[in-house]
MIVO-18530 format. One record per residue: x, y, z of N, C-alpha, C, CB in turn. Coordinates in steps of 0.001 Angstrom, whole numbers, padded with zeros to 6 digits, always signed. Atoms other than C-alpha are relative to their C-alpha. Glycine has a CB too. Example, Ala and Ser with C-alpha at 12.3 -4.5 7.8 and 13.67 -1.06 7.14 Angstrom:
<dovos>
+000890-001190+000000+012300-004500+007800+000900+001200+000000-000992+000027+001246 -000820-001190-000060+013670-001060+007140-000770+001090+000730+000414+000462-001415 
</dovos>
This chain:
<dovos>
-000120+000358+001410+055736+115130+041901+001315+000539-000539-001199+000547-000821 -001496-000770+000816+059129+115444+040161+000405+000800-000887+000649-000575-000499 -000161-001410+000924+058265+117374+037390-000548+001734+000667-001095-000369-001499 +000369-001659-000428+056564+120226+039357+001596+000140+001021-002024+000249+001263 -001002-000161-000493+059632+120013+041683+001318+000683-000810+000128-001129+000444 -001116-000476+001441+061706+120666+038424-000254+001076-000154-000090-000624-001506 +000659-001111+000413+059472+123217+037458-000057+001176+001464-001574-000580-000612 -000309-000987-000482+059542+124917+040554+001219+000710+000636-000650-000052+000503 -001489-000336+000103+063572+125006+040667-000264+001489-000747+001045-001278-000998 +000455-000710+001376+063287+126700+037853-000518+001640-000359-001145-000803-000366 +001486-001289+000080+060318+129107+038008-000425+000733+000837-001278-000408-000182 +000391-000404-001061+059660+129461+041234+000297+001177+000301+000275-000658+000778 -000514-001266-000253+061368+132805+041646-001046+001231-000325+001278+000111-000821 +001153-000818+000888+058740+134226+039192-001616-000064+000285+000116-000528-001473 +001256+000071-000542+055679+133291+041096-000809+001083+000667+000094-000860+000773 +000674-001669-000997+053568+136098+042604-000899-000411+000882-000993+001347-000946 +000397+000336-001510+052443+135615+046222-000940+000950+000029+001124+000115+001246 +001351-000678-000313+048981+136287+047307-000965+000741-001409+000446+001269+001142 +000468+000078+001295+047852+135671+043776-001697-000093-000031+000720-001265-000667 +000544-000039-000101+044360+135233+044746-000847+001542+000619+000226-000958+000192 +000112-001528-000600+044218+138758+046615-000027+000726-001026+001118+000553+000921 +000150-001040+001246+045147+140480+043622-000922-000260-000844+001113+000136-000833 +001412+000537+001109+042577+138436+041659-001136+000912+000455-000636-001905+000230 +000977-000772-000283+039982+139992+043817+000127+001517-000043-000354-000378+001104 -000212-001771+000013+041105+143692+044309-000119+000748-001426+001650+000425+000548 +000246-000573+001445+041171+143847+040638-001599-000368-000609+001237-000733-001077 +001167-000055+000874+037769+142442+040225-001206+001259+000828-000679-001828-000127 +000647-000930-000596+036493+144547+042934+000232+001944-000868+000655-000277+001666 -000655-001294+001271+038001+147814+040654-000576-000274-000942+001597+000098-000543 +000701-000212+001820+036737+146786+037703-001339+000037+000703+000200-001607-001565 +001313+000451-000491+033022+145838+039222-000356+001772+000760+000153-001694+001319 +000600-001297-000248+032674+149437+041044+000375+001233-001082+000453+000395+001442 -000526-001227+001160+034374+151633+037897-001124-000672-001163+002193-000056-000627 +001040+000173+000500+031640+149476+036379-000835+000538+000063-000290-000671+000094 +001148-000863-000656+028954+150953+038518-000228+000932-000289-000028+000267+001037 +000273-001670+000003+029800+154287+038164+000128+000320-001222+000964+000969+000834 -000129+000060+001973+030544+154043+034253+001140+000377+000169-000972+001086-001280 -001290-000348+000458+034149+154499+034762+000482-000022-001140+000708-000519+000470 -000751+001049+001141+034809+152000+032524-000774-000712-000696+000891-001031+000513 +000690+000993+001035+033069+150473+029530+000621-001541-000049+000173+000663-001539 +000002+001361-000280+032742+146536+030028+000694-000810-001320-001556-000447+000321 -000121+000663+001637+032994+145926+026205+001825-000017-000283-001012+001354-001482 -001698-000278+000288+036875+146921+026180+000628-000684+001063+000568+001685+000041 -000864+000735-001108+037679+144363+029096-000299-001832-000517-000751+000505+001959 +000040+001309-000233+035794+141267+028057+000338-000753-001206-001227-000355+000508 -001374+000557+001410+037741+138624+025889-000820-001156-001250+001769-001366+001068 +000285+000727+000986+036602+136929+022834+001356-000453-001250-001165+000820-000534 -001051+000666+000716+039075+134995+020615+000773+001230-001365-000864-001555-000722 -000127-001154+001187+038396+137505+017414+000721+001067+000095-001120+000583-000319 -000273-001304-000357+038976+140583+019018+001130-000171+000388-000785+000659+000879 -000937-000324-000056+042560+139603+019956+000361-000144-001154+000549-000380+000802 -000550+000053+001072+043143+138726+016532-000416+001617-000983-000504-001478-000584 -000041-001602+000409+042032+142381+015790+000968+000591+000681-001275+000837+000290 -001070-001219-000858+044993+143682+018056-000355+000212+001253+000015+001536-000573 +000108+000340-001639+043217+143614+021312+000115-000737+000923-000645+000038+000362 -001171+000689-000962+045956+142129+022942-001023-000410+001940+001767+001727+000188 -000020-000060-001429+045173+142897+026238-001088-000560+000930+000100+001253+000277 +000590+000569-000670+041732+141560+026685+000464-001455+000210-001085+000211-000387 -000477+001802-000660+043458+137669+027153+000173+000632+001391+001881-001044-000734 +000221-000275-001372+044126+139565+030683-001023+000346+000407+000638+000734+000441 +000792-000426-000537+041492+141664+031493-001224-000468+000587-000082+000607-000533 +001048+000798+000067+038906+139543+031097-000044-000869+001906+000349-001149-001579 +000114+000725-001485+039978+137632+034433-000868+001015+001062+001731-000282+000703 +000320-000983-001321+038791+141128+036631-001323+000133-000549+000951+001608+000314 +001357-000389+000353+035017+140986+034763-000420-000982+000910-000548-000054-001566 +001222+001452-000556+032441+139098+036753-001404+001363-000233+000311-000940+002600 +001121-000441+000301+028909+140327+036087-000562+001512+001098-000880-001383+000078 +000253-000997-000854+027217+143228+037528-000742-000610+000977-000614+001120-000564 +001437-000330-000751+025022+142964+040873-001040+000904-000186+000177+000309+001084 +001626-000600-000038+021519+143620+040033-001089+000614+001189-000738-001094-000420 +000607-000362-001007+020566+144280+043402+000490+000084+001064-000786-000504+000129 -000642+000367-001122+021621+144705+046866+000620-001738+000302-001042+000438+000992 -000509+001347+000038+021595+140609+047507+000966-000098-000943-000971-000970-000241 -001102+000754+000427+023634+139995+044621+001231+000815+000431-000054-000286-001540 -001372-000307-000565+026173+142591+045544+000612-000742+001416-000049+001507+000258 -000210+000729-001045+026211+140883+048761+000389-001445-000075-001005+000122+000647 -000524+001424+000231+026865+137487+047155+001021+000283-000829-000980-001078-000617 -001391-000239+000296+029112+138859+045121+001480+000282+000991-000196+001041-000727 -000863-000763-000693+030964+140466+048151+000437-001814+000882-000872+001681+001022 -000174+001479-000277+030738+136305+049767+000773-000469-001396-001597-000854+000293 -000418+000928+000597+031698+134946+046588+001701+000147-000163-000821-000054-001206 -001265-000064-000084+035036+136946+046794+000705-000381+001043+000279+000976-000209 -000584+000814-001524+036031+135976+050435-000108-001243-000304-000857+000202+001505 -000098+002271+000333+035224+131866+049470+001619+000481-000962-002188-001291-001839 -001673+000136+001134+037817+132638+046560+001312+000635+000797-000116+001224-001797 -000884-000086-000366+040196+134417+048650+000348-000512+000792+000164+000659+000061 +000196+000776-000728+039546+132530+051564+000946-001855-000717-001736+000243+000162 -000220+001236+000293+040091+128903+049584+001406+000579-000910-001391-000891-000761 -001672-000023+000022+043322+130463+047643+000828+000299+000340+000493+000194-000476 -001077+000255-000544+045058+131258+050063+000437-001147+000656+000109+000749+000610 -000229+001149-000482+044521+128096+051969+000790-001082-001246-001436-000456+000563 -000429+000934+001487+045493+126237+048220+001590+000627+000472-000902+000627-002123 -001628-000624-000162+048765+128769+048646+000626-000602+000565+000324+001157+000586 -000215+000576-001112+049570+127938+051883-000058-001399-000014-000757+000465+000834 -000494+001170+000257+049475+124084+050876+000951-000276-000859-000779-000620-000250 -001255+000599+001642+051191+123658+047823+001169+001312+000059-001153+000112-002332 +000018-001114+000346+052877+127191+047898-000159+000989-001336+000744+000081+000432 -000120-001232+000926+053035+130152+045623-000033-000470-001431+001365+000835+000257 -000214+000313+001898+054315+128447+042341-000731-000889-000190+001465-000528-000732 +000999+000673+000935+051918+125790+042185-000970+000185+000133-000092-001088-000115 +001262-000413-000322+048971+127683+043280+000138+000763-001604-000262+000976+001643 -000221-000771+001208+049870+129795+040409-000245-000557-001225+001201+000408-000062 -000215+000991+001244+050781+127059+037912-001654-000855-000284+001472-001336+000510 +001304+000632+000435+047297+125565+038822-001064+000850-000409-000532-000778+001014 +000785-001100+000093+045340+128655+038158+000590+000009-001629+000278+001399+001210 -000354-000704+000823+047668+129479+035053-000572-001154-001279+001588+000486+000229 -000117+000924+000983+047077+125993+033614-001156-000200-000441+000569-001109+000315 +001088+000165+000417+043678+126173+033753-000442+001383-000909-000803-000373+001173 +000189-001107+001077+043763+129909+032263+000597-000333-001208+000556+001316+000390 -001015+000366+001549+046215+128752+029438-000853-001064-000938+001798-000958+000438 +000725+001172+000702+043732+125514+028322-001323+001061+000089-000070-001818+000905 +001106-000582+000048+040838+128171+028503+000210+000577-000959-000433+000641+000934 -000038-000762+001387+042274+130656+025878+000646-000852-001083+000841+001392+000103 -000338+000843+000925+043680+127790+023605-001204-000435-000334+000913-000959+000334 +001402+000508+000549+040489+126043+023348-001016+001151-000279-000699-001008+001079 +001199-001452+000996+038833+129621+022800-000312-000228-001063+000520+001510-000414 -000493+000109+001457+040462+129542+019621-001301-000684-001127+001492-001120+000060 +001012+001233+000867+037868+126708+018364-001121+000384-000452-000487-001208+000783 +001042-001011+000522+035073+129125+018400-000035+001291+000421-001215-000390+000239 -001177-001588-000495+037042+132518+018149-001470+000968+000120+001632+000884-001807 +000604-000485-000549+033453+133983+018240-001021+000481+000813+000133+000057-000247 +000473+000243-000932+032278+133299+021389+000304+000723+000984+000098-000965+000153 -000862-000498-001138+032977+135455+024645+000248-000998+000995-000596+001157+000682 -000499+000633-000569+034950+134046+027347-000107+000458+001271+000962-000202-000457 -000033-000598-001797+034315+133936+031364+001135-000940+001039-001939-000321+000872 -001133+000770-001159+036606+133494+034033-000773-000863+000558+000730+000919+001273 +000606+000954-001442+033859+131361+036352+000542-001097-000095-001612-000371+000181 -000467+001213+000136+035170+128356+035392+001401-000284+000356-000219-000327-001183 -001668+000223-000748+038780+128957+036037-000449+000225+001304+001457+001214-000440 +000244-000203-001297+037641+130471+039006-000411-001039+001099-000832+000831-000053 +000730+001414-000502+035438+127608+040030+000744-001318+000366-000901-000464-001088 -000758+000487+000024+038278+125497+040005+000753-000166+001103+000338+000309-000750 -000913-000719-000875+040018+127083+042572-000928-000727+001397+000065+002016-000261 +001303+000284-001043+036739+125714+045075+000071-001626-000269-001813+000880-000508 -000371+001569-000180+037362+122377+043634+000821-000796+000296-000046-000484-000636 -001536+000269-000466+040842+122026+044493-000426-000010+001313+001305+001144-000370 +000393-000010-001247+039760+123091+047851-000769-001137+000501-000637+001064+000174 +000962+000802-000778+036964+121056+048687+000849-001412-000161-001720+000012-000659 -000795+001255+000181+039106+117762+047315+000691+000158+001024+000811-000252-001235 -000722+000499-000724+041696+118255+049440-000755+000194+001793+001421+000683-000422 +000343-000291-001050+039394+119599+052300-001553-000699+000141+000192+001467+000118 +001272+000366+000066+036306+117497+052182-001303+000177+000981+000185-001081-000158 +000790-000109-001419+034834+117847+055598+000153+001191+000621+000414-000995+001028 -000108-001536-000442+035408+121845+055797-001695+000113-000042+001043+001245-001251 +001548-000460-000036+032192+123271+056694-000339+001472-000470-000537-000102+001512 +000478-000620+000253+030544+126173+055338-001449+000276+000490+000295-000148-000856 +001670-000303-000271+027400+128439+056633-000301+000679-000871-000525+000700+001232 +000895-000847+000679+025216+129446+054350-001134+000577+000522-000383-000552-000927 +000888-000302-000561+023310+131912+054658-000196+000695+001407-000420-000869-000117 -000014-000193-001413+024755+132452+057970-000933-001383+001133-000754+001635+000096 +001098+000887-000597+022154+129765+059278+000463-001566-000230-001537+000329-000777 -000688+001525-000147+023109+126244+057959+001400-000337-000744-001057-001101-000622 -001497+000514+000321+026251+124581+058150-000367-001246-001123+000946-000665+001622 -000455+000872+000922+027302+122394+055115+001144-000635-000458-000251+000341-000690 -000940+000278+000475+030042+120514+054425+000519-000571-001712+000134-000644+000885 -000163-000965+001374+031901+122005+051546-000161-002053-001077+002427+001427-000093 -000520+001118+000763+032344+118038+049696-001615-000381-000778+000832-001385+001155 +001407+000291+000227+028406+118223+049463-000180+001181-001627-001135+000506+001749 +000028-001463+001069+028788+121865+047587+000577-000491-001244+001039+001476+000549 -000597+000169+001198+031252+120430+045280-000181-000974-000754+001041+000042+000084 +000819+000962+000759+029447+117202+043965-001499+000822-000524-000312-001404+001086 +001254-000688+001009+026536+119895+042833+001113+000800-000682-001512+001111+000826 -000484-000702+000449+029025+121856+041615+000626-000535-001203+000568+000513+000801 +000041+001131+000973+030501+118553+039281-001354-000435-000750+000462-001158+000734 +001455+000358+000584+026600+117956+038612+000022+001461-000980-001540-000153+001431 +000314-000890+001034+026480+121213+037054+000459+000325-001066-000070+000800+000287 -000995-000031+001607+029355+121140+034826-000298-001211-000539+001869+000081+000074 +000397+000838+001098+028322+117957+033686-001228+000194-001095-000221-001114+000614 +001155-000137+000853+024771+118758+032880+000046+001012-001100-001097+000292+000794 -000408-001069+000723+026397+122370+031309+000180-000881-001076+001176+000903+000493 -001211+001173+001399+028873+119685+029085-001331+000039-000687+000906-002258+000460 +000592+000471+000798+026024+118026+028290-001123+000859-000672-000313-001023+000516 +000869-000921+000941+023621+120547+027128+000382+001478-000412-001290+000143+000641 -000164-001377+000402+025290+123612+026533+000900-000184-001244+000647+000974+001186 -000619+000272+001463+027038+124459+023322+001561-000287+000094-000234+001366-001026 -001409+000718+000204+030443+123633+022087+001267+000839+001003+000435+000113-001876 -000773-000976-000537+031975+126916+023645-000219-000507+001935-000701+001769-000637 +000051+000422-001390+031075+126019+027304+000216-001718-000144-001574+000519+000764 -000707+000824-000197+032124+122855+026756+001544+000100+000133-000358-000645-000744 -002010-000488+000031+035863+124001+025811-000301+000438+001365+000909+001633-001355 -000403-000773-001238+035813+126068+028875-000367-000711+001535-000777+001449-000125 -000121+000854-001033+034533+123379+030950+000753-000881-000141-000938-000472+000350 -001554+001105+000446+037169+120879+029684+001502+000606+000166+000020-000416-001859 -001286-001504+000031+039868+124119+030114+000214-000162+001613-000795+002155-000582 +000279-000550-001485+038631+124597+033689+000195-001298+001201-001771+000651+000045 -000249+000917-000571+038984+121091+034743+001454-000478-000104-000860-000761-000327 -001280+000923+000070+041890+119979+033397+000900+000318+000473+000482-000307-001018 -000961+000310-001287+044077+121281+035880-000462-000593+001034+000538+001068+000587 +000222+000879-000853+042217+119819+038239+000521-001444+000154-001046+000004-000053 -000300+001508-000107+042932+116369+037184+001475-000018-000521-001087-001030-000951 -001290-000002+000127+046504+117445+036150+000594-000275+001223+000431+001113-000525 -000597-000425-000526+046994+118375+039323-000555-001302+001414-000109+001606-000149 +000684+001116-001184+044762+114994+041435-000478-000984-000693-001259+000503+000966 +000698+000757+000508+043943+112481+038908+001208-001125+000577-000463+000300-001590 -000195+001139-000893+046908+110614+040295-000247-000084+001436+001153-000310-000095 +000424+000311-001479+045994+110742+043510-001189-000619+000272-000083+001115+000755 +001218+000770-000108+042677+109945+042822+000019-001447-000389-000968+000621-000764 -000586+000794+000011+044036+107076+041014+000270-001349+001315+000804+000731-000381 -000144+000901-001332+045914+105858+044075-000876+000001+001393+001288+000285+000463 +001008+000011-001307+042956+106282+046363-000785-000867-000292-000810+001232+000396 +000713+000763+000005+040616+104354+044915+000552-001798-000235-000801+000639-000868 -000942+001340-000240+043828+101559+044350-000388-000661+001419+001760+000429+000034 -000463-000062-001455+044106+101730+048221-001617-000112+000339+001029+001556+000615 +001299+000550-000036+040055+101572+048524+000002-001219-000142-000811+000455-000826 -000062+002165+000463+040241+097618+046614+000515-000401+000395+000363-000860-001111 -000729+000433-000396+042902+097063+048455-000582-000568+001722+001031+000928-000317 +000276+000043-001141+041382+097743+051912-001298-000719-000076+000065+001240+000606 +000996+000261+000159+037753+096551+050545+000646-001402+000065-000776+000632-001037 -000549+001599+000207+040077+092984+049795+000070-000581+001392+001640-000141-000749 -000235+000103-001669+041243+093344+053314-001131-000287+001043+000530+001338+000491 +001005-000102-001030+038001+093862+055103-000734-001574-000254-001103+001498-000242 +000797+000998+000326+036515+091098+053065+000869-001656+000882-000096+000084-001937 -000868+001107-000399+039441+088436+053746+000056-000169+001803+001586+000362-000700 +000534-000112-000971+038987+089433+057192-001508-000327+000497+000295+000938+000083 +001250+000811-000610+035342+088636+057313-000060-001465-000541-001453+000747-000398 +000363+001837+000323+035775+085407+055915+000848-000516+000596+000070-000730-001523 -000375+001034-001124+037954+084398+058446-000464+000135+000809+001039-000180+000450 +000522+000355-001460+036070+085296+061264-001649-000700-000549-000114+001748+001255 +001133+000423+000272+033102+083666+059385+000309-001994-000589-000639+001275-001228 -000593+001581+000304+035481+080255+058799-000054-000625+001661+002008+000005-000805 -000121+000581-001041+034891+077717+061455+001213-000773+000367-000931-000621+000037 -000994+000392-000490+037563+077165+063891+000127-001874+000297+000030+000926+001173 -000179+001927-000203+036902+073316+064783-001163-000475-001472-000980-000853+002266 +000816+000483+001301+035565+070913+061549+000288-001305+000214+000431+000549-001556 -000666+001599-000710+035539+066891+062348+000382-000379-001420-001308-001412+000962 -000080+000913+001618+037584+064898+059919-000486-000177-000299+000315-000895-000490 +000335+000920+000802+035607+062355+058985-001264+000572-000306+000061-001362+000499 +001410-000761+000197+031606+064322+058944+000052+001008-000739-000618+000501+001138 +000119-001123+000217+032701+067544+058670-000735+001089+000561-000174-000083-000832 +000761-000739-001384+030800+069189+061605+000506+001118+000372+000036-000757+001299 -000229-000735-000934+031424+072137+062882-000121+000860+000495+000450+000084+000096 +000607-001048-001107+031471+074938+065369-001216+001029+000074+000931+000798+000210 +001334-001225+001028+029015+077338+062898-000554-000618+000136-000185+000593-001533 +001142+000134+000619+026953+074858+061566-000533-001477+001606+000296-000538-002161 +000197+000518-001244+027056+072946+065050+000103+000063+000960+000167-000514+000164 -001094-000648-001878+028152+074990+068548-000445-000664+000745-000146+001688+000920 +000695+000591-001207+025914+073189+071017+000900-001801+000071-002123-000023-000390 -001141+000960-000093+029473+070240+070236+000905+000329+000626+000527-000356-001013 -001222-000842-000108+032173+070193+071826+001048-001524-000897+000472+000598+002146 -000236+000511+000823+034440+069235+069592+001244+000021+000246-000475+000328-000974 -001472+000777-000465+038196+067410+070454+001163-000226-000938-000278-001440+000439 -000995+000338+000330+041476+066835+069001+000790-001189+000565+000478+000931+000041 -000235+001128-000281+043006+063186+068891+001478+000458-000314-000798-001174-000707 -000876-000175-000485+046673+063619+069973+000912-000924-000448-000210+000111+001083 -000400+001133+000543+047518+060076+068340-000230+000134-001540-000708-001149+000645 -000478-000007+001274+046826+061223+064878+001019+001317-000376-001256-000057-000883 -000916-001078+000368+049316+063213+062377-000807+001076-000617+001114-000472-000957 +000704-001852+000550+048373+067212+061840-000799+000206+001174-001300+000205-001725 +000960-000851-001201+046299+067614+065050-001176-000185-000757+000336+001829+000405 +001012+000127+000740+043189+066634+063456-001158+000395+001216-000029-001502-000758 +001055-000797-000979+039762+067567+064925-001615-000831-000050-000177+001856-000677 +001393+000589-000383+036614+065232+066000-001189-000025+000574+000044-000521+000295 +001137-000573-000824+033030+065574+066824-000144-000829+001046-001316+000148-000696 -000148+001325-000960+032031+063704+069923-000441-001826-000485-001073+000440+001306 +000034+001527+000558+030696+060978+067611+001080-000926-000430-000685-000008-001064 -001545+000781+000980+033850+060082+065960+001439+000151+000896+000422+001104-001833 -001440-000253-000154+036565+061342+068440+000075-001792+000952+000476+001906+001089 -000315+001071-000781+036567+057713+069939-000413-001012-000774-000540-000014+001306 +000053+001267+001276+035607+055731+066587+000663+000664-000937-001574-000558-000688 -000756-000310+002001+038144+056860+063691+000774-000859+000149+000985+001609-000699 -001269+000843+000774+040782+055502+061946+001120+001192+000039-000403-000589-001892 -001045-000999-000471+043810+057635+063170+000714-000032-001252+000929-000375+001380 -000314-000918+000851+045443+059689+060649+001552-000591+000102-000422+001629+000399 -001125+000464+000193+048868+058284+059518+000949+001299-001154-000332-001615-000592 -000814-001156+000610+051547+060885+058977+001209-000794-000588+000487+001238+001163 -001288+000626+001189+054539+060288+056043+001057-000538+000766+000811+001243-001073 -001608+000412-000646+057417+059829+058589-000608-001189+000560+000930+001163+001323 -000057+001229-000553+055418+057219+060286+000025-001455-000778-001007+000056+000766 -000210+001398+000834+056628+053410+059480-001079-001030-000162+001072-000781+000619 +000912+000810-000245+053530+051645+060125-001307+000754+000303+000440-000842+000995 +001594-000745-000538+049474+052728+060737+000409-001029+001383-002049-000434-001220 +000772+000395-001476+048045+052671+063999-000512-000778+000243-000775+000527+000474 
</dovos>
């Protein structure tokens, strides 16, 4: 794309590599200084208001909160849910590199705290940017597999059509605030693949035209008698001839190839 190409002239210098690593190490820090009461939760997580009181700093912090584990299992899914995320952004890195792994992360954080704004007092969660980061993935990786569970394999394209089911059904029944943040959380997504998706499903009608035009010629019969109209489909057990004396190569069943009226082509001066 020419404008990210622009943009990463530009910018690129200022990108920070292994941007997903640091995402986790900082949520892993906040999440055990949680545990132990290092750190009070209330002074990290971000609501619109509270920067307009001067607390600047939660628009960052807020990214390193994710909820407490209630129990062994969830710490343990918590401890999975950070490997998928570091796991799938570095692979995102490693495709696009550094500055637009960044830019797609930043764009979806930047449309998250703008649309805060709309209902400044609401709190705000990263999952949705985060979540993002898994949808990028699975799009471009559709047929990656995942075990859950350790036990069954899934391929991830399955995960991420429940994962679209859920933000829709969220949209649709949750309040105005999880809507912003699901409309925040997507829209780099489709910044960043709506043309592509675009030209895929072009290139789908295109090939669906193809397949079709293709079966209707192998479903068009090769021999058809002039004058009846007979042929090979709707009659095979014919064999069916070409008269050599008319113009165009014409084509007769055995009834007619020795009674017609031969076919008179423009250059000739006289019928047969």
């Amino acid at each position: 794309m020419p404008l990210l190409d622009q943009l990463e002239r530009l910018f690129g210098r200022f990108a920070i590599a292994n941007l997903a690593l640091y995402l986790v190490i900082g949520q892993v820090f906040v999440l055990l200084a949680r545990m132990l009461q290092l750190l009070p939760v209330e002074n990290l997580v971000y609501a619109p208001v509270l920067v307009l009181q001067g607390e600047w700093w939660r628009l960052l912090t807020f990214m390193f909160v994710i909820p407490v584990p209630q129990s062994a299992f969830g710490f343990v899914f918590a401890v999975f849910g950070w490997y998928l995320f570091y796991m799938m952004g570095s692979a995102l890195e490693n495709y696009w590199g550094a500055f637009r792994f960044n830019l797609y992360l930043f764009i979806g954080y930047a449309l998250t705290v703008a649309l805060s704004f709309v209902t400044p007092n609401q709190m705000v969660t990263n999952i949705f940017i985060l979540g993002s980061v898994f949808l990028a993935f699975a799009y471009l990786n559709p047929d990656f597999e995942l075990v859950l569970f350790f036990i069954l394999p899934v391929k991830i394209k399955w995960l991420a059509l429940l994962a679209w089911a859920w933000n829709i059904v969220l949209f649709i029944r949750g309040d105005l605030a999880d809507r912003l943040q699901i409309a925040a959380s997507v829209g780099s997504f489709f910044l960043f693949f709506l043309a592509d998706m675009i030209r895929s499903v072009r290139q789908g009608q295109r090939n669906l035209a193809r397949r079709s035009e293709r079966a209707a010629e192998q479903e068009r019969p090769r021999h058809v008698c002039y004058v009846c109209g007979k042929n090979d489909r709707t009659h095979p057990q014919l064999d069916f001839r070409y008269c050599s004396k008319c113009a165009g190569d014409q084509c007769y069943c055995p009834e007619h190839i020795q009674a017609h009226a031969h076919v008179v082509g423009p250059d000739d001066s006289k019928p047969v």
